[in-house]
N, CA, C and O atoms as a Tinker XYZ file with bonds, in Angstrom:
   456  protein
     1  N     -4.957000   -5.372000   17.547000    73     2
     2  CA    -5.623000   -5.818000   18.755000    64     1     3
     3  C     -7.041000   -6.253000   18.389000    63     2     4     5
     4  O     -7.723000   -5.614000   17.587000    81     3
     5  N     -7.463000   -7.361000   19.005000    73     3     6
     6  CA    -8.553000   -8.154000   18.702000    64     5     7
     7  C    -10.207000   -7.077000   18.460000    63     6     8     9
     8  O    -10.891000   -6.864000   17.458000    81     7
     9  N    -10.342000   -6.580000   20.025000    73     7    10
    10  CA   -11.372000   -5.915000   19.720000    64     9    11
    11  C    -11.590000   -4.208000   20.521000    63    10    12    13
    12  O    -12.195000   -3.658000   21.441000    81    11
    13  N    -10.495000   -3.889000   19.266000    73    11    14
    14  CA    -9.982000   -2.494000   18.948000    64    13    15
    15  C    -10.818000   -2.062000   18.496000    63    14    16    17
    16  O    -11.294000   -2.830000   17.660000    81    15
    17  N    -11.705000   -0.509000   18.642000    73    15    18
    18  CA   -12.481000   -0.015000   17.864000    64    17    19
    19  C    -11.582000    0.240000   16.586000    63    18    20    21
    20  O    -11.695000   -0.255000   15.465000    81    19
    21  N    -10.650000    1.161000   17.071000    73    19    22
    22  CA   -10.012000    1.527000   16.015000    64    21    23
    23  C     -9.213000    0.814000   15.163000    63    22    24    25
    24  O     -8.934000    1.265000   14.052000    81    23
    25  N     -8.599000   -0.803000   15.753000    73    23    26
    26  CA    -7.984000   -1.213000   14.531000    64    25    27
    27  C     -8.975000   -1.598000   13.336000    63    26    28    29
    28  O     -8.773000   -1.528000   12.124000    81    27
    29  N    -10.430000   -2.147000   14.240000    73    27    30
    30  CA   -11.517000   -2.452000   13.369000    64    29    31
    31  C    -11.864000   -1.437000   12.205000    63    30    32    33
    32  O    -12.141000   -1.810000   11.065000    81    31
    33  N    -11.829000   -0.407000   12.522000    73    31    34
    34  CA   -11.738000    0.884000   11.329000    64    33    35
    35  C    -10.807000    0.548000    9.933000    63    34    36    37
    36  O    -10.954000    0.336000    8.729000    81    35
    37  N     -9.625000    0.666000   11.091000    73    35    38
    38  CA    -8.685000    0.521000   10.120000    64    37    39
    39  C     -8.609000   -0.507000    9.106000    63    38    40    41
    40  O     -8.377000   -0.383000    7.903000    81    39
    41  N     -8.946000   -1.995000   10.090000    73    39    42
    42  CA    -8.709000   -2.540000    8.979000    64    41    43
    43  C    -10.081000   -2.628000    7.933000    63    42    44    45
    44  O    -10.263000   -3.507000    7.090000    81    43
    45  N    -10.651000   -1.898000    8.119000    73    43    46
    46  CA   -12.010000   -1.907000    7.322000    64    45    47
    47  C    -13.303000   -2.613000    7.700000    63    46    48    49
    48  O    -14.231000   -2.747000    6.902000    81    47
    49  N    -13.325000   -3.097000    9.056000    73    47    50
    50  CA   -14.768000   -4.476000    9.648000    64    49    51
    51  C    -15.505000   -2.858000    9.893000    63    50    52    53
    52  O    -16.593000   -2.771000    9.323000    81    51
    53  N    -15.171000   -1.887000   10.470000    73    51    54
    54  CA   -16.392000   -0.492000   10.852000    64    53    55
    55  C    -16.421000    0.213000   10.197000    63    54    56    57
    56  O    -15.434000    0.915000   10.414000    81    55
    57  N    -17.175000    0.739000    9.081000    73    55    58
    58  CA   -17.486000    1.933000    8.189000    64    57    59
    59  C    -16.621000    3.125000    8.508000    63    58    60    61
    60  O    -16.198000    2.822000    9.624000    81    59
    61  N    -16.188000    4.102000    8.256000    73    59    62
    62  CA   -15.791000    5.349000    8.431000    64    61    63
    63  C    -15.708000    6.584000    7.459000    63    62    64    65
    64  O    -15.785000    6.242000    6.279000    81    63
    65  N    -15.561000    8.021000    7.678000    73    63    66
    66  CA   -15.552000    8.757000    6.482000    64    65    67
    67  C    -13.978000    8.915000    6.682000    63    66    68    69
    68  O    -13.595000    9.380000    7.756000    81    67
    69  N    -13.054000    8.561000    5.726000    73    67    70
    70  CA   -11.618000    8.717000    5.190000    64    69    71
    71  C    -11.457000    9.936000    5.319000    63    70    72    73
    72  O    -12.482000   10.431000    4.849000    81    71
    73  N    -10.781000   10.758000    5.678000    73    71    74
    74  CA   -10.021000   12.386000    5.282000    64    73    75
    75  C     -8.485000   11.867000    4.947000    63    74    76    77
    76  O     -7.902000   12.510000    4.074000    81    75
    77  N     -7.849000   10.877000    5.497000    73    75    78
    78  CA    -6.733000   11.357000    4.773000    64    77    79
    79  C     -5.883000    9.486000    5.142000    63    78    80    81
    80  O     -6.500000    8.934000    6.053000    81    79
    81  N     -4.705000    8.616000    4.590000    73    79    82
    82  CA    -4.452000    7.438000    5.082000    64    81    83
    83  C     -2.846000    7.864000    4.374000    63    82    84    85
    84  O     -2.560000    8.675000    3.493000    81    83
    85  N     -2.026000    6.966000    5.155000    73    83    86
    86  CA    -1.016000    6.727000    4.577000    64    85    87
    87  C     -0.380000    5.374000    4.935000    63    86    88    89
    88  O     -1.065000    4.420000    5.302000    81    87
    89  N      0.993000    5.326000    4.810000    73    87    90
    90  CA     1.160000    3.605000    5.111000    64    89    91
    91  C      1.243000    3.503000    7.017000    63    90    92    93
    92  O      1.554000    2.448000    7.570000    81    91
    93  N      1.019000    4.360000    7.541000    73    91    94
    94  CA     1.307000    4.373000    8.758000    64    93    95
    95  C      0.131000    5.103000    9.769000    63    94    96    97
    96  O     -0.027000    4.886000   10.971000    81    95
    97  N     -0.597000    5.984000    8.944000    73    95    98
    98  CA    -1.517000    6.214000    9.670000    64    97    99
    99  C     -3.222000    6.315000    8.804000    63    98   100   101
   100  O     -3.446000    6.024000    7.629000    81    99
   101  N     -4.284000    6.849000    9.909000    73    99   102
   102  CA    -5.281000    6.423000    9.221000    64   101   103
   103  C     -6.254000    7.800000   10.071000    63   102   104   105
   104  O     -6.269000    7.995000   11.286000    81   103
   105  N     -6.915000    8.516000    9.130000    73   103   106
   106  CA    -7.553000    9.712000    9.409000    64   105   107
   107  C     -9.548000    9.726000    9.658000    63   106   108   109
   108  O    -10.142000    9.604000    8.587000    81   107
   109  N     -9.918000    9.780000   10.164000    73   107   110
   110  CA   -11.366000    9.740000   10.048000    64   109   111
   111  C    -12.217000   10.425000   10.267000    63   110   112   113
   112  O    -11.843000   10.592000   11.428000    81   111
   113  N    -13.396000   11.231000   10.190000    73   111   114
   114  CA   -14.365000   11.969000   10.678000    64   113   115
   115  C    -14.727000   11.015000   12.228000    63   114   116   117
   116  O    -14.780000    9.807000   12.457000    81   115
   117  N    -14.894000   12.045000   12.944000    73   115   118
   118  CA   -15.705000   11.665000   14.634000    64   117   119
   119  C    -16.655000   11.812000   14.186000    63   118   120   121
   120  O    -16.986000   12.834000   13.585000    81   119
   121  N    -17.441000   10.690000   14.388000    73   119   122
   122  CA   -18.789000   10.152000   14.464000    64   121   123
   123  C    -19.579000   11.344000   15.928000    63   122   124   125
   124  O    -20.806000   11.449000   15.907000    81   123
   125  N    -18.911000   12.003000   16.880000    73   123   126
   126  CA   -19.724000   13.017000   17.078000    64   125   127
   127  C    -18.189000   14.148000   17.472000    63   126   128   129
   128  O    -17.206000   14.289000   18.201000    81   127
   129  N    -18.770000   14.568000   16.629000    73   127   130
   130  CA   -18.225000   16.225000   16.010000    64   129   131
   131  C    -18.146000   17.077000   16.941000    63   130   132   133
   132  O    -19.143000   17.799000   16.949000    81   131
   133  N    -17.328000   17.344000   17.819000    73   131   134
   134  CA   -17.186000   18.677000   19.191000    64   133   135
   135  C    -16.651000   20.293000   18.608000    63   134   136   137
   136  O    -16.425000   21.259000   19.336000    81   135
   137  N    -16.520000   20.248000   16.936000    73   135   138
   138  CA   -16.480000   21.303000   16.226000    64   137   139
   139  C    -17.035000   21.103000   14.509000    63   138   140   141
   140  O    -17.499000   20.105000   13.959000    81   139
   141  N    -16.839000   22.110000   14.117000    73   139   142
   142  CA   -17.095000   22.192000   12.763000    64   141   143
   143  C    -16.303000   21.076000   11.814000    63   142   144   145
   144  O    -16.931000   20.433000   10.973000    81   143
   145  N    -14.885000   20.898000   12.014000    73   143   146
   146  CA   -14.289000   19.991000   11.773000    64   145   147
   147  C    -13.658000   18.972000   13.012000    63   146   148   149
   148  O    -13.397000   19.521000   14.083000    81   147
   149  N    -13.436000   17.643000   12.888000    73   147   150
   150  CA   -13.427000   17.026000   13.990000    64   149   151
   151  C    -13.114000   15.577000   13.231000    63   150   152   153
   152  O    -14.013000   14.926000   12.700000    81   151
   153  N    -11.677000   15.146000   13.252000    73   151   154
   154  CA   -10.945000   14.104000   12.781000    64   153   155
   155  C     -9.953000   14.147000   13.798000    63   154   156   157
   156  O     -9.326000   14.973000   14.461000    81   155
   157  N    -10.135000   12.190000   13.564000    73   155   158
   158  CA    -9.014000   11.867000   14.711000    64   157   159
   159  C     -8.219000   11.034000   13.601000    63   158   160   161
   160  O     -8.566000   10.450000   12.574000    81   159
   161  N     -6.741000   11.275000   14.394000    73   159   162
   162  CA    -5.551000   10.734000   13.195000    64   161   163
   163  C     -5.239000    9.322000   14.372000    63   162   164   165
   164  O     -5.128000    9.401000   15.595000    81   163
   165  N     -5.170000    8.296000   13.644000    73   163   166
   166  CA    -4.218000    6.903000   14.358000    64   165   167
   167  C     -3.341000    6.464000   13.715000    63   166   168   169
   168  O     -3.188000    6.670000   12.511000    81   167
   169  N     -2.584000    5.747000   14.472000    73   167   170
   170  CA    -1.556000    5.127000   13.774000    64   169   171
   171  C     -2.051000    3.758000   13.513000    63   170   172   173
   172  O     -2.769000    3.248000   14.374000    81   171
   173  N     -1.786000    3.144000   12.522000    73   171   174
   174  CA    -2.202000    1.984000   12.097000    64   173   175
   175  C     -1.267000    1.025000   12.500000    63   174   176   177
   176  O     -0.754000    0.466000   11.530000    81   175
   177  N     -0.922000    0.691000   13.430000    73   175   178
   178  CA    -0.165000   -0.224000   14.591000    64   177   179
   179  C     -0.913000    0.361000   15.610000    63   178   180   181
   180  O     -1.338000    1.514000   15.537000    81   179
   181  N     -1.171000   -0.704000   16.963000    73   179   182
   182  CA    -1.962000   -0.376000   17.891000    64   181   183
   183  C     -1.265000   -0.080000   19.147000    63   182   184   185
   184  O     -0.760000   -1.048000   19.715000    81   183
   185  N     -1.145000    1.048000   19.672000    73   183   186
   186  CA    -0.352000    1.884000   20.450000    64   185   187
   187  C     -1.646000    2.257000   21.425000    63   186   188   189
   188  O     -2.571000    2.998000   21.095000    81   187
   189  N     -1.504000    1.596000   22.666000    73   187   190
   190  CA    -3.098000    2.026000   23.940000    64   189   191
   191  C     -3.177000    3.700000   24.412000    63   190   192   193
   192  O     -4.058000    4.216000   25.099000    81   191
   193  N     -1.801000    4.451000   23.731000    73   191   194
   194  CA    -2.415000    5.722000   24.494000    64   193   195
   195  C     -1.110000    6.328000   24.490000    63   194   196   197
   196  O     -0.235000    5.581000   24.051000    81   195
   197  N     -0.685000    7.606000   24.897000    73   195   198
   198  CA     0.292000    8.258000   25.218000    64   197   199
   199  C      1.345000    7.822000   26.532000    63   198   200   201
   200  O      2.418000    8.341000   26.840000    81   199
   201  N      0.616000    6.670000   27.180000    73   199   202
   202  CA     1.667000    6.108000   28.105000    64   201   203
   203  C      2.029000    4.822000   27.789000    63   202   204   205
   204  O      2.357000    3.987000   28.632000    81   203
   205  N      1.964000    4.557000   26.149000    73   203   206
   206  CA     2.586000    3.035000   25.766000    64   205   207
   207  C      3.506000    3.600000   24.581000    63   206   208   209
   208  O      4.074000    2.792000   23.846000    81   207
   209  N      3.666000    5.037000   24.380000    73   207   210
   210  CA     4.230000    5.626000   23.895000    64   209   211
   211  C      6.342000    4.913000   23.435000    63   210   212   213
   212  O      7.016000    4.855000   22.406000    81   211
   213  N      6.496000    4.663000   24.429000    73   211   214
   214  CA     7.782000    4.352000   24.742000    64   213   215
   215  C      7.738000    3.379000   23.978000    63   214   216   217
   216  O      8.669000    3.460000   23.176000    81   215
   217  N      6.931000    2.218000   23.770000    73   215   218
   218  CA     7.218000    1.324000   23.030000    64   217   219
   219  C      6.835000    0.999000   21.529000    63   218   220   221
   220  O      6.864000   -0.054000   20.892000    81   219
   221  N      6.424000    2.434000   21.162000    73   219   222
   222  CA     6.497000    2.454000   19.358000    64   221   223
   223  C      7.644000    2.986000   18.661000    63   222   224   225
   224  O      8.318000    3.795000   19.299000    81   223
   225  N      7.941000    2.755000   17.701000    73   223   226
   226  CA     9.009000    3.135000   16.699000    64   225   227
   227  C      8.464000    4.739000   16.202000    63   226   228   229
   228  O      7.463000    5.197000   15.649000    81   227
   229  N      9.858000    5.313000   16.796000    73   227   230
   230  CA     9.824000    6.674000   16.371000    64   229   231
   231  C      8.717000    7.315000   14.902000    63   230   232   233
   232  O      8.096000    8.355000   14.687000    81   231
   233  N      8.944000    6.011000   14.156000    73   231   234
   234  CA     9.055000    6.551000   12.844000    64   233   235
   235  C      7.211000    6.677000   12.986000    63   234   236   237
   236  O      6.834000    7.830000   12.773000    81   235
   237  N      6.382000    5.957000   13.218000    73   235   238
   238  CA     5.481000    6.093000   13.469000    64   237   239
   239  C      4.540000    6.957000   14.436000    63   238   240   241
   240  O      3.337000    7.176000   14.301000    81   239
   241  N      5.335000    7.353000   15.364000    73   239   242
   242  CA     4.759000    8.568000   15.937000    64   241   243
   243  C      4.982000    9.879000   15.436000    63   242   244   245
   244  O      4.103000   10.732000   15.566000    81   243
   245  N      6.282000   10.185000   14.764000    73   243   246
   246  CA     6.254000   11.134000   13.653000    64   245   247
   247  C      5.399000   11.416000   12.579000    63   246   248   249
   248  O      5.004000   12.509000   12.171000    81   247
   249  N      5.097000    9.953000   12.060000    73   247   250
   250  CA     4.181000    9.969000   11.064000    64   249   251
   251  C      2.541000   10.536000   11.038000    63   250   252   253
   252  O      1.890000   11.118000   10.170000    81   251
   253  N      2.112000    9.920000   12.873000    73   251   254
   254  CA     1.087000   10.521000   13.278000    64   253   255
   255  C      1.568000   12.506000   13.544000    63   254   256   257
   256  O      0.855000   13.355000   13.008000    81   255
   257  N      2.170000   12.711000   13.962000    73   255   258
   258  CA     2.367000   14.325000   13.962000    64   257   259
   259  C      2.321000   15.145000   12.862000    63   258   260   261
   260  O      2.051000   16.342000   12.963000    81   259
   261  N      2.649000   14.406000   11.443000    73   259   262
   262  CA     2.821000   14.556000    9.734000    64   261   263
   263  C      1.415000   14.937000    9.345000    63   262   264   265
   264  O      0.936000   15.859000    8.685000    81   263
   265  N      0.901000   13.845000   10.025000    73   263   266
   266  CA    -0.597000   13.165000    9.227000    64   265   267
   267  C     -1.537000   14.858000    9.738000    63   266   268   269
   268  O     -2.134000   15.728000    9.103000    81   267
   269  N     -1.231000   14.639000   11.099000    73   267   270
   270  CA    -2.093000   15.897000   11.689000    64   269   271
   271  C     -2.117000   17.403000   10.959000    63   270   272   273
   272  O     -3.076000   18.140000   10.727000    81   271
   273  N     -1.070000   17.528000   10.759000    73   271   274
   274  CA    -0.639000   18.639000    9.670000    64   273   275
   275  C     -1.139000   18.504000    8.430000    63   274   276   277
   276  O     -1.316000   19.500000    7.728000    81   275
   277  N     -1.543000   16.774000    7.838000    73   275   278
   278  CA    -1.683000   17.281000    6.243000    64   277   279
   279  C     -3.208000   17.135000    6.614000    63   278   280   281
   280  O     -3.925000   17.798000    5.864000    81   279
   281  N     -3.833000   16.476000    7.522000    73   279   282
   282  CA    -5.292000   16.652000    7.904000    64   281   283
   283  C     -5.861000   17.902000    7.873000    63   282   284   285
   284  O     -6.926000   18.130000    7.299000    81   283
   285  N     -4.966000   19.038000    8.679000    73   283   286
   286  CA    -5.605000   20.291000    8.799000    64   285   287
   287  C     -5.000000   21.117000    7.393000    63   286   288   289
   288  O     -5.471000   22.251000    7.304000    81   287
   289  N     -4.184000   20.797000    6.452000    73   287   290
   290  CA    -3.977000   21.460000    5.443000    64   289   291
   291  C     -5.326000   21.181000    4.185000    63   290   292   293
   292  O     -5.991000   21.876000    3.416000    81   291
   293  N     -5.215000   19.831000    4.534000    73   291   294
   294  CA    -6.949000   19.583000    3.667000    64   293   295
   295  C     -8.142000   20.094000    3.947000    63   294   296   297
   296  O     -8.926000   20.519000    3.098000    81   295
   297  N     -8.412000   20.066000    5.681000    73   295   298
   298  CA    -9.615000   20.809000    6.177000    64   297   299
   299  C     -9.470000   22.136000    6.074000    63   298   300   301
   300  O    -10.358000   22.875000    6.499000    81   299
   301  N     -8.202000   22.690000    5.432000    73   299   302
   302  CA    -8.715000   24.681000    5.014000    64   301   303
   303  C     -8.092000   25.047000    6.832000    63   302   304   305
   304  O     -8.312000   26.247000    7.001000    81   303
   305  N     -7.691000   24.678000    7.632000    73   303   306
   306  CA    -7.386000   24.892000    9.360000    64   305   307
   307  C     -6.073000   25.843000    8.953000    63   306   308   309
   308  O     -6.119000   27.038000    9.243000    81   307
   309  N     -4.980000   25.328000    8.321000    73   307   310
   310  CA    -3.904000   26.170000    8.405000    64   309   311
   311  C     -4.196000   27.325000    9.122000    63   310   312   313
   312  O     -4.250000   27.512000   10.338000    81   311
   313  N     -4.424000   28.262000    7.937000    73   311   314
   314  CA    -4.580000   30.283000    8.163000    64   313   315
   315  C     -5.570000   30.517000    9.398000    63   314   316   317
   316  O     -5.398000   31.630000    9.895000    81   315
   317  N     -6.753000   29.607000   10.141000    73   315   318
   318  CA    -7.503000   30.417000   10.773000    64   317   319
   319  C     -6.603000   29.062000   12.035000    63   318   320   321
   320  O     -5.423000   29.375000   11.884000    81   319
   321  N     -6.609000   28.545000   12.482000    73   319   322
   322  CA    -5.672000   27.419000   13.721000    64   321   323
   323  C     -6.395000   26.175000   13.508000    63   322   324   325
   324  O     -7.123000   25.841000   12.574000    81   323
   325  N     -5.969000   25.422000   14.794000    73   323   326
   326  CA    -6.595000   24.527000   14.637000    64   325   327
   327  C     -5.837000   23.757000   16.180000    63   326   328   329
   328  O     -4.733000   24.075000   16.623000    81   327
   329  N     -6.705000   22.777000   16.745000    73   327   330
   330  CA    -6.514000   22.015000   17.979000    64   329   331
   331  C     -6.334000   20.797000   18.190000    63   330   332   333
   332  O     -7.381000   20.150000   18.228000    81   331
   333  N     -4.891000   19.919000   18.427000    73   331   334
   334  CA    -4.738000   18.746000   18.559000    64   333   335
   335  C     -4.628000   18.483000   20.126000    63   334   336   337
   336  O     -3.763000   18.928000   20.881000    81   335
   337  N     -5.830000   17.558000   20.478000    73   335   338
   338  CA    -5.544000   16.877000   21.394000    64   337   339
   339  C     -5.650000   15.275000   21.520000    63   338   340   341
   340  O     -6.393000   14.490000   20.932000    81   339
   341  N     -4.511000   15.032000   22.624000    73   339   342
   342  CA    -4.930000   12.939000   22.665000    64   341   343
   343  C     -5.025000   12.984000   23.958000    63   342   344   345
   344  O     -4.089000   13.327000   24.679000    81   343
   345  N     -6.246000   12.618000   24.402000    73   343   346
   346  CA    -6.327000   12.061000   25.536000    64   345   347
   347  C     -5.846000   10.558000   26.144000    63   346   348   349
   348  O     -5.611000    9.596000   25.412000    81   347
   349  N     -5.757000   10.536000   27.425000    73   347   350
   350  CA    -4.574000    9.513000   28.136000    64   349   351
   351  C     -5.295000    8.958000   29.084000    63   350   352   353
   352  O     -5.305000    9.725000   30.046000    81   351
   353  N     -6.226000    7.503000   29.401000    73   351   354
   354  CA    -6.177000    7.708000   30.361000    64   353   355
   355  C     -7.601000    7.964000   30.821000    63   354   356   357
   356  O     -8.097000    9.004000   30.388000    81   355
   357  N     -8.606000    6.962000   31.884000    73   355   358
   358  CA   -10.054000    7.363000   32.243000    64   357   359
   359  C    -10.007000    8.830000   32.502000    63   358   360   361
   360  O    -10.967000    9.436000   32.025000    81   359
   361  N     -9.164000    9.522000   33.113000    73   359   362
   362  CA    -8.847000   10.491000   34.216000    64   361   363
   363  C     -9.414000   11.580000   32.985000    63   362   364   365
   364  O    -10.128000   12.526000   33.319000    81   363
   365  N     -9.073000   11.387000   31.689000    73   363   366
   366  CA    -8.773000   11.930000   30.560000    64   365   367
   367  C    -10.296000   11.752000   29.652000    63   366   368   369
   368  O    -10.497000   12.463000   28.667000    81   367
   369  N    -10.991000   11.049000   29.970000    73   367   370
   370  CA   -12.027000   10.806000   29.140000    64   369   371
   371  C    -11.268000    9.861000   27.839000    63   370   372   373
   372  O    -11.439000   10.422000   26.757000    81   371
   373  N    -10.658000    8.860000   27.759000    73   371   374
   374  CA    -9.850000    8.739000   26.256000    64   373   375
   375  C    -10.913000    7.433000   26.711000    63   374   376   377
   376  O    -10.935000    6.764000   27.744000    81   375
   377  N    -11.826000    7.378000   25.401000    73   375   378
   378  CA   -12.859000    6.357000   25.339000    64   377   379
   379  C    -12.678000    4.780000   24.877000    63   378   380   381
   380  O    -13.256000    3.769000   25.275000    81   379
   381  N    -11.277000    5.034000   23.521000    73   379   382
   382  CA   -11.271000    4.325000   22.996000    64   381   383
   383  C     -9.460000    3.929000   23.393000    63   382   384   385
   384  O     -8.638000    4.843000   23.337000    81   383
   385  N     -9.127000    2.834000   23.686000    73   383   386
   386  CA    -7.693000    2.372000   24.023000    64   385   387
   387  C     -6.752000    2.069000   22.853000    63   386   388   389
   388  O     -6.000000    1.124000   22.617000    81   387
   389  N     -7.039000    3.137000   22.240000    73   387   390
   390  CA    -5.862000    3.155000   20.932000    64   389   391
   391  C     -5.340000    4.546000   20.596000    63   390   392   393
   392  O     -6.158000    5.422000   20.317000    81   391
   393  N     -3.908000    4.836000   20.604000    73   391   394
   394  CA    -3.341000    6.149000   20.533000    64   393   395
   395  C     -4.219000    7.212000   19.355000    63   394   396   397
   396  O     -4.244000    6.780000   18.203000    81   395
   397  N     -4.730000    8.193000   19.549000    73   395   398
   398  CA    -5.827000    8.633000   18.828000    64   397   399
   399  C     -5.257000    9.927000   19.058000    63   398   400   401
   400  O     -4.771000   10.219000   20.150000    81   399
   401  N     -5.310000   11.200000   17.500000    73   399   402
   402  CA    -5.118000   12.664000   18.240000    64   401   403
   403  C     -6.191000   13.237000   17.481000    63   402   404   405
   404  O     -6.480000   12.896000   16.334000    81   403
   405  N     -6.848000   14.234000   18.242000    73   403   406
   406  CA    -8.091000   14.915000   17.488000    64   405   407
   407  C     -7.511000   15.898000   16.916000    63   406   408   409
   408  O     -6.672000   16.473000   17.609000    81   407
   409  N     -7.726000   16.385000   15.601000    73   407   410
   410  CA    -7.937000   17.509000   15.101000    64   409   411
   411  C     -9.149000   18.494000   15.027000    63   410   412   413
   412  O     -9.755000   18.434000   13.958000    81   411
   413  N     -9.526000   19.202000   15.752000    73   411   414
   414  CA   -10.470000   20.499000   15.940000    64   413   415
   415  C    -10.345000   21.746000   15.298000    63   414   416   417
   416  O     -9.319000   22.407000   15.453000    81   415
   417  N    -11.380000   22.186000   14.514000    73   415   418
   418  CA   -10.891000   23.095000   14.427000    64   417   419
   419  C    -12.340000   24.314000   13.527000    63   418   420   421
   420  O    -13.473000   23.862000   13.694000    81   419
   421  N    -12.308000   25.038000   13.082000    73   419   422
   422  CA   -13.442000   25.416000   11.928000    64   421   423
   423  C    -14.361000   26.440000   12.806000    63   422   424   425
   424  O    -15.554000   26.643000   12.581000    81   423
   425  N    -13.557000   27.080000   13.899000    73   423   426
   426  CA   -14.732000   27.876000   14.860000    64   425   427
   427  C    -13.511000   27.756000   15.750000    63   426   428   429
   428  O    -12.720000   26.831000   15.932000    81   427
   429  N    -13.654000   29.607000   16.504000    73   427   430
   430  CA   -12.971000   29.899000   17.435000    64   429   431
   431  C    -12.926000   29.297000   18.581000    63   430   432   433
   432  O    -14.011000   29.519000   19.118000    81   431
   433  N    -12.149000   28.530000   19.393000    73   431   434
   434  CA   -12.107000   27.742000   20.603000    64   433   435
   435  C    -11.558000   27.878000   21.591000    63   434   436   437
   436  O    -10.352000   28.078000   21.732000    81   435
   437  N    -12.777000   27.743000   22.823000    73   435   438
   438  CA   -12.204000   28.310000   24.065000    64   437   439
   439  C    -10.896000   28.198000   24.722000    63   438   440   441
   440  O    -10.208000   27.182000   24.625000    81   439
   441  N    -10.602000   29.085000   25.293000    73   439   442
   442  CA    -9.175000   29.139000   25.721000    64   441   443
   443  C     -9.560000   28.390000   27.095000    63   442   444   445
   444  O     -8.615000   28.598000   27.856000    81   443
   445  N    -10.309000   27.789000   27.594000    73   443   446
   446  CA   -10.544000   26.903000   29.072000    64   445   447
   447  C    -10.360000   25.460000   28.812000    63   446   448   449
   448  O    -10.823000   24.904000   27.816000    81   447
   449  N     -9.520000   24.735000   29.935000    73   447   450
   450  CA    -9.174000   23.087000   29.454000    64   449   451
   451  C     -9.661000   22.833000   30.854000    63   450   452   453
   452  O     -8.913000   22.555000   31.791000    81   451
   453  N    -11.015000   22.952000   30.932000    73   451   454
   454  CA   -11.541000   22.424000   32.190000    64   453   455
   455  C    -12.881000   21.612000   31.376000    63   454   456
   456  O    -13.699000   20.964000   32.029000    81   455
């Protein structure tokens, strides 16, 4: 998509810090950090969100669920947890219109989703 933050990442026009890429997805440090660790995983096909969901290939939304796992196996998250969320949606705060899941984690986190 033309003027995607995130495909711009991806395809390399916006700087980013790498944590982790594969042929399907693409890992990055959040430019502002809501924990100690704080990477969002995308898929490198442009998917607007969890309600355009229906129209990606399985294999790629798996891949994003993969990625999230080897993200938090690199950030040390395994043994102490760790928090994936994707927001959907103004309603949702989701800033950027490309399927995005955060990984959180590196500090105990509130049990409130308000």
């Amino acid at each position: 998509m033309e003027n995607c933050l995130f495909c711009k990442i991806i395809a390399g026009d916006i700087p980013s810090t790498r944590v982790y890429e594969d042929e399907m997805t693409y890992a990055f440090r959040d430019i502002a950090p809501m924990a100690p660790t704080h990477v969002l995983v995308v898929p490198k096909t442009h998917i607007g969100g969890m309600d355009e969901v229906d129209s990606a290939d399985d294999a790629t939304l798996a891949a994003c669920l993969r990625a999230v796992r080897k993200v938090a196996e690199a950030e040390g998250l395994l043994a102490s947890g760790f928090r994936t969320i994707s927001n959907c949606g103004s309603d949702a705060c989701q800033s950027v219109r490309h399927l995005h899941f955060h990984v959180l984690g590196g500090k105990q986190m509130s049990d409130r989703m308000d």
